[in-house]
N, C-alpha and C positions, 0 to 999 in steps of 0.2 A: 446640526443647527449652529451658526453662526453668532457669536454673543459679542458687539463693542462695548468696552468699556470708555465712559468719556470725564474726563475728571477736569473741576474747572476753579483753578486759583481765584477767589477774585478778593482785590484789593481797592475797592473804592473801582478804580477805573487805571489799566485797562484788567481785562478777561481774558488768564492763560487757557485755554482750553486743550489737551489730550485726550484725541480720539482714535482708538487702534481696535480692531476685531481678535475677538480672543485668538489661542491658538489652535491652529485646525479649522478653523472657517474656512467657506468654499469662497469663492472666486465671485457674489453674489453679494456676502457681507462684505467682503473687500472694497468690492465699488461702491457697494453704497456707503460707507465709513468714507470713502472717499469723498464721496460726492458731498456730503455733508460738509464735512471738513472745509471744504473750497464753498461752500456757500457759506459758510456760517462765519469763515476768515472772511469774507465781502465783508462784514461788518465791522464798521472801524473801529471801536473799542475790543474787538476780540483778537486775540492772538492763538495762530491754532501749530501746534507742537507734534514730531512725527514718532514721539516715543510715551507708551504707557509708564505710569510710576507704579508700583507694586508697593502701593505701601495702605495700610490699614488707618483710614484720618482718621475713624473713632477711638482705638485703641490708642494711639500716642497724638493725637494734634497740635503737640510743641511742636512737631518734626519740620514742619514749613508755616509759613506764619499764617495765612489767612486761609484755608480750604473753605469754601465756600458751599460750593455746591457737585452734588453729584449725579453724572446722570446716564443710567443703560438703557442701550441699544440693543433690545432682542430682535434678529434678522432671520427670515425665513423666507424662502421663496416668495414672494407677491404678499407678505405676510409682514408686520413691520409693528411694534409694540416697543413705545418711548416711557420708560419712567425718569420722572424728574423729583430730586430727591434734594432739598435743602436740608443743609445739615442740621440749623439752627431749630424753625422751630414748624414750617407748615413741608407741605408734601404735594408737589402737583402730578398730576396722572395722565399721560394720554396713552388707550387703548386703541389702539390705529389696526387691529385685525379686522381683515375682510378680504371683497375681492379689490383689483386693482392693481397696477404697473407698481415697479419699487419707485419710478418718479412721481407718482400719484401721489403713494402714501409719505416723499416726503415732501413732497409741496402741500401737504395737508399738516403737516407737524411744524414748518417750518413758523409761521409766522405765530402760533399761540407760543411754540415755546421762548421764540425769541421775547413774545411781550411779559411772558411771566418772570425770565430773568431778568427785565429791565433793560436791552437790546434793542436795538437799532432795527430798521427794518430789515431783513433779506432779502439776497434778489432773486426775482421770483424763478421759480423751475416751470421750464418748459417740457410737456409733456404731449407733443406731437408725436406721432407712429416714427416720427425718422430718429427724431429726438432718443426715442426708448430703442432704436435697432440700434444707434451708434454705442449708445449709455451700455446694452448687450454685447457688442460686438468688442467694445475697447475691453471694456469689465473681462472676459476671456482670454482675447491676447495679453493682458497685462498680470492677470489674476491666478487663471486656471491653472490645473495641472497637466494641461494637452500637451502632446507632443510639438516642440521647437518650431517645425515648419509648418505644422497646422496653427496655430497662435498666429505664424508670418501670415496665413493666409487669411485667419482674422483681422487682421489691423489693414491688409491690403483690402478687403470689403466695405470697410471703414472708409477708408481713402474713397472709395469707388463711389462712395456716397457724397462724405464731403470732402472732397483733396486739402481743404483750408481749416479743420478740424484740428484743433491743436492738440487734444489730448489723443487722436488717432496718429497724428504725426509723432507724437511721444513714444508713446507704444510703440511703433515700426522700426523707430531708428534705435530703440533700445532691444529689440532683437533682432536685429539687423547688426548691431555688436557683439550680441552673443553669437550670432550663427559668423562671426568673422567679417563678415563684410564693410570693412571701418569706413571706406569712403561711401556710401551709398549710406549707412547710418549718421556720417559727418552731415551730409548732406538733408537726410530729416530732421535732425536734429537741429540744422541752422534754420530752416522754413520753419519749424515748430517756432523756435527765439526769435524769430521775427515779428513774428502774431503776437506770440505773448511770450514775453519774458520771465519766463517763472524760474521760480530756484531751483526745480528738478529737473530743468530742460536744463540749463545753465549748468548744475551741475555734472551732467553725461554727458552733457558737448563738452565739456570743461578737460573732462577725462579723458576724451578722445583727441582734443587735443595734446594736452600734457604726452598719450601716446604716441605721438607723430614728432614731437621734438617742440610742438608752436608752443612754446610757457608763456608769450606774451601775450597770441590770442585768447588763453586760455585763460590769463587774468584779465584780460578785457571783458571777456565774458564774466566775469562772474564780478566785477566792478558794474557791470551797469545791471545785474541781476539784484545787486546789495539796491544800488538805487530806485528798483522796482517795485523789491517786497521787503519794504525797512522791518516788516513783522518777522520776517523767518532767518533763523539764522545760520542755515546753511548755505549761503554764497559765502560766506563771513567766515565759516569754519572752513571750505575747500579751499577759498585762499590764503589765508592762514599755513598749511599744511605747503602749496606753493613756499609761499615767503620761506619759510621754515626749511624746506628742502635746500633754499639758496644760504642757508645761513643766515638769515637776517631776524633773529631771534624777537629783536625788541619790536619791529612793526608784525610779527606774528601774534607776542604780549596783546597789544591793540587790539588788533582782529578780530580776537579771542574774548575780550570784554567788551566788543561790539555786538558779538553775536549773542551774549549773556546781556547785553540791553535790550537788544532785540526778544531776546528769552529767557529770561533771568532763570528758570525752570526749567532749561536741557540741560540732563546728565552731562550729555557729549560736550556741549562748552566747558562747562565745570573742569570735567577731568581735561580735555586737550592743554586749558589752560595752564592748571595744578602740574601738568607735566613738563611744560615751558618753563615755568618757575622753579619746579626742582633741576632741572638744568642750569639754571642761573644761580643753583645752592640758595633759592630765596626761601628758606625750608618753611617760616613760619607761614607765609602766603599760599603755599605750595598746599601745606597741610590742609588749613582752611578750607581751599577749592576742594581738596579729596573730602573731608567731612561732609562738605555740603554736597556731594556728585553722591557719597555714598548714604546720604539723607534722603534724596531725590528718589533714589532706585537703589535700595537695600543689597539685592543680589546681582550688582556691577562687580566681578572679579578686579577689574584693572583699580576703580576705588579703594578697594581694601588692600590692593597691592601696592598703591602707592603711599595709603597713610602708615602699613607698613615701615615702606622704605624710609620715608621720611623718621618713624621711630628709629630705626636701627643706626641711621646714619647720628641720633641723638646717644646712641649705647643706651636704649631703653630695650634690650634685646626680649627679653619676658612679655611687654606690651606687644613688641611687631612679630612675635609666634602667634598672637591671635589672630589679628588678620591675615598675614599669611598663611593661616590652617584654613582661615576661612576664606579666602581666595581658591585656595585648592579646591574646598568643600563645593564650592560654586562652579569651576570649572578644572576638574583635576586632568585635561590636561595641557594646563597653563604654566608653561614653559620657564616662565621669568616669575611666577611665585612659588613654582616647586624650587628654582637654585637659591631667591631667597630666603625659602623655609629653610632646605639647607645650612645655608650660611648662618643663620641667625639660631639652628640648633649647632652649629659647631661652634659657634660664638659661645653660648652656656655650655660648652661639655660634652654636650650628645653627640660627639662623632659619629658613633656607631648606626645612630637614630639615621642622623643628617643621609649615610652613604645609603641605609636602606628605602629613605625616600627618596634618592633618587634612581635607587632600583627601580622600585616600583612605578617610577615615572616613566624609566625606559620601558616599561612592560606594555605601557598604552602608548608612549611615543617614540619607538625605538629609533626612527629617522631624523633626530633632534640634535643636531653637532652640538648645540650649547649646555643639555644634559650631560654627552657623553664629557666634554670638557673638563664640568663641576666634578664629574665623580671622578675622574682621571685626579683632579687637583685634591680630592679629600684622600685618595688611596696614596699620592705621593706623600701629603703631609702623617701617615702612617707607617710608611718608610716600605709600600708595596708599588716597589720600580716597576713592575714586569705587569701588574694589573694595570696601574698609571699607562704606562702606554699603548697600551691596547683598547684604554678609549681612546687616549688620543687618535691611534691610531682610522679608530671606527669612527669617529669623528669627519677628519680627512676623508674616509672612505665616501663620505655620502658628503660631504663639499671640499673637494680637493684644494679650492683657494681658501679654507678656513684658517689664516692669519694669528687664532689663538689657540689650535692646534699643532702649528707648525713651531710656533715660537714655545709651546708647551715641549715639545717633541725636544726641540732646541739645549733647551735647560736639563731635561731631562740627561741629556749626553756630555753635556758640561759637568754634572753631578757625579756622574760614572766613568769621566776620565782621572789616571791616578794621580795624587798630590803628590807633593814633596817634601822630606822631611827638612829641618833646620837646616842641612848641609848640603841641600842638594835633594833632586828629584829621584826616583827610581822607576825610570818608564821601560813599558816591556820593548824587544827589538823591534823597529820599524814603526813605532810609533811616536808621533813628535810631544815636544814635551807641551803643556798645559802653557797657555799664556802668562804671562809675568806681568805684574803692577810694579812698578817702582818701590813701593812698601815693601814688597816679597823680597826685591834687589839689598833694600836700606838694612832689611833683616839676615839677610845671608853672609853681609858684610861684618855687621855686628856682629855674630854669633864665630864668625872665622876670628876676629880680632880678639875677641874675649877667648877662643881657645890658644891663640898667642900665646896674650898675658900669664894666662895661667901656667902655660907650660916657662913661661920664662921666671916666673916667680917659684917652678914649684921645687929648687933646691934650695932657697931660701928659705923654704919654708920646710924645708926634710930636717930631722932632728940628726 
């Protein structure tokens, strides 16, 4: 059984709405979560969101300011039961089991629920026999768990129906990229954004640009995608991420609180953002956006990772061991919060702790140059040369142009070639002596002159 959960901010006006089919739905709840979703965003006051919040409003409802209303979607084949649940103080019902197409029972839901929110009309669902084969047909290639080229042959029946069907040209050209074939997907993908300009089309043509070398068509697209659906704020995050690629940090800033006006309630803006800003060392802002991503969605690793970072770079190293334990705890094998856990127990003392977590890290991630790296750098500052290199090394092995393995390796040989005492070097035959700073020169001089002196003073000073 298929179960959406749909959670719906609302503030006076507009209506975030978050509707996603639990985990493990078939290919059935998916479309119709979809389906919904795109009818219910028709309405101008709603704004509809592509990620669930996991968080419990009765238990803490400080946590975001107005939760309003809540409402599950229980899905079953031809089967369709809506509870509408206000938090505050009534309870609306609608039992929709029986017989009937999934476009039936939601063109039977649609308009009492939109009246009992206080909603605008919907637009109506068409439930013609071609209408329910495409709504099957797309819902499968997009959905299911069928084999790659059975899927293609779905979406191309689709076609065979209506060639001008935009969520079937979506479908095709999205596997039409997974199965390789980029210019045949370029190509659905641009008929789809012609019809309709939507933020999902927009953003996988986007991509497939971006992979062809076109950054420019790729931001045209997703510029007049922003202009289409000022509700969604994915044109707004993918270019962003553009921008940002070029270096141009501060119109990526923008972007980024475009797309949080467009959604003030996606995680994904939250943290994209928060991550901009700690690049800019704008820590206090930085923080902020990671509290409120990690408010959003409790069990976001990258959240806890970054308000983390932002602790430790404060030398609050005690407070950012929690989050980064609990970044791990969320997804232990997250690469950039096990080196921070690391660092932030070798900060307090716990060497020992810090190198076995990143043991343990390499045991789930062994192919992780940036693990092998950390533990390389904690066994050198132990004064273990020979385990030190040998991440390094292992490092190197699995990306040979790794830059902080090589320059790690580097140092490492600069450590272990021999010094020199006060008078002079003692290097073994055939090997050159160590480089000289000027200071080393200023010192060698010194130390000849002052044995001079001494010896010229020392019968003056013989009794």
């Amino acid at each position: 059984m298929g179960i959406a959960f749909v959670s719906l901010l609302m503030a006076l006006e507009p209506v975030y709405l978050t509707i996603v089919p639990a985990e493990g739905s078939g290919w059935e709840a998916k479309a119709v979560v979809r389906e919904l979703a795109e009818l219910l965003e028709g309405i101008p006051e709603v704004h509809v969101t592509d990620l669930a919040y996991s968080m419990d409003l009765k238990a803490d409802p400080r946590k975001l300011l107005l939760w309003g209303v809540l409402i599950t979607c229980d899905y079953t084949p031809l089967r369709l039961k809506v509870t509408v649940q206000k938090l505050a103080d009534s309870t609306w019902k609608f039992d929709l089991r029986g017989k009937g197409t999934p476009l039936q029972r939601i063109a039977e839901v649609l308009p009492p629920l939109a009246d009992n929110l206080g909603l605008g009309a919907p637009a109506p669902v068409v439930s013609a026999p071609q209408a329910e084969r495409l709504f099957e047909l797309v819902g499968r290639a997009r959905y299911s768990s069928e084999p790659l080229d059975k899927r293609l042959g779905l979406a191309r029946l689709a076609l065979d129906l209506d060639a001008q069907y935009p969520p079937a040209l979506e479908a095709y050209g999205i596997l039409l990229a997974q199965s390789n074939a980029k210019a045949e997907a370029v190509r659905a993908l641009e008929k789809a954004f012609e019809l309709t300009p939507s933020a999902s089309v927009a953003c996988a043509l986007s991509a497939l640009y971006r992979e062809k070398g076109l950054v420019t068509k790729a931001e045209s697209v997703l510029c007049r995608a922003m202009a289409s659906n000022p509700k969604s704020p994915r044109p707004a995050l993918a270019l962003a991420e553009l921008v940002r690629m070029r270096g141009d940090r501060r119109t990526a800033i923008e972007l980024y609180r475009k797309a949080i006006a467009a959604d003030p309630f996606c995680p994904d803006a939250r943290l994209l953002l928060a991550d901009a800003l700690f690049e800019q060392y704008n820590m206090t802002d930085a923080l902020r956006q990671y509290e409120f991503a990690a408010g959003l969605k409790p069990d976001l690793p990258p959240a806890h990772n970054g308000i983390g970072s932002v602790l430790e770079k404060r030398g609050k190293h005690q407070e950012a061991l929690i989050h980064f334990r609990r970044a791990v705890e969320l997804d232990p094998k997250y690469a950039s919060a096990l080196i921070n856990l690391a660092s932030s127990l070798e900060a307090v003392g716990k060497r020992d702790e810090a190198i076995q977590t990143l043991r343990n890290a390499l045991e789930l991630s062994p192919d992780t140059p940036e693990l092998h790296n950390n533990l390389g750098w904690l066994y050198q500052k132990t004064g273990n040369i020979a385990a030190a290199r040998e991440e390094y090394l292992k490092a190197l092995s699995i990306d040979p142009a790794d830059r902080v393995a090589r320059a790690n390796l580097e140092k490492l040989k600069s450590e272990e070639r021999p010094g020199s005492g006060l008078f002079g070097f003692c290097a073994p035959v055939g090997s050159l002596p160590p480089p000289a700073s000027p200071l080393f020169y200023l010192c060698e001089l010194s130390a000849i002159v002052l044995v001079w002196l001494l010896r010229r003073l020392r019968p003056a000073l013989d009794p």
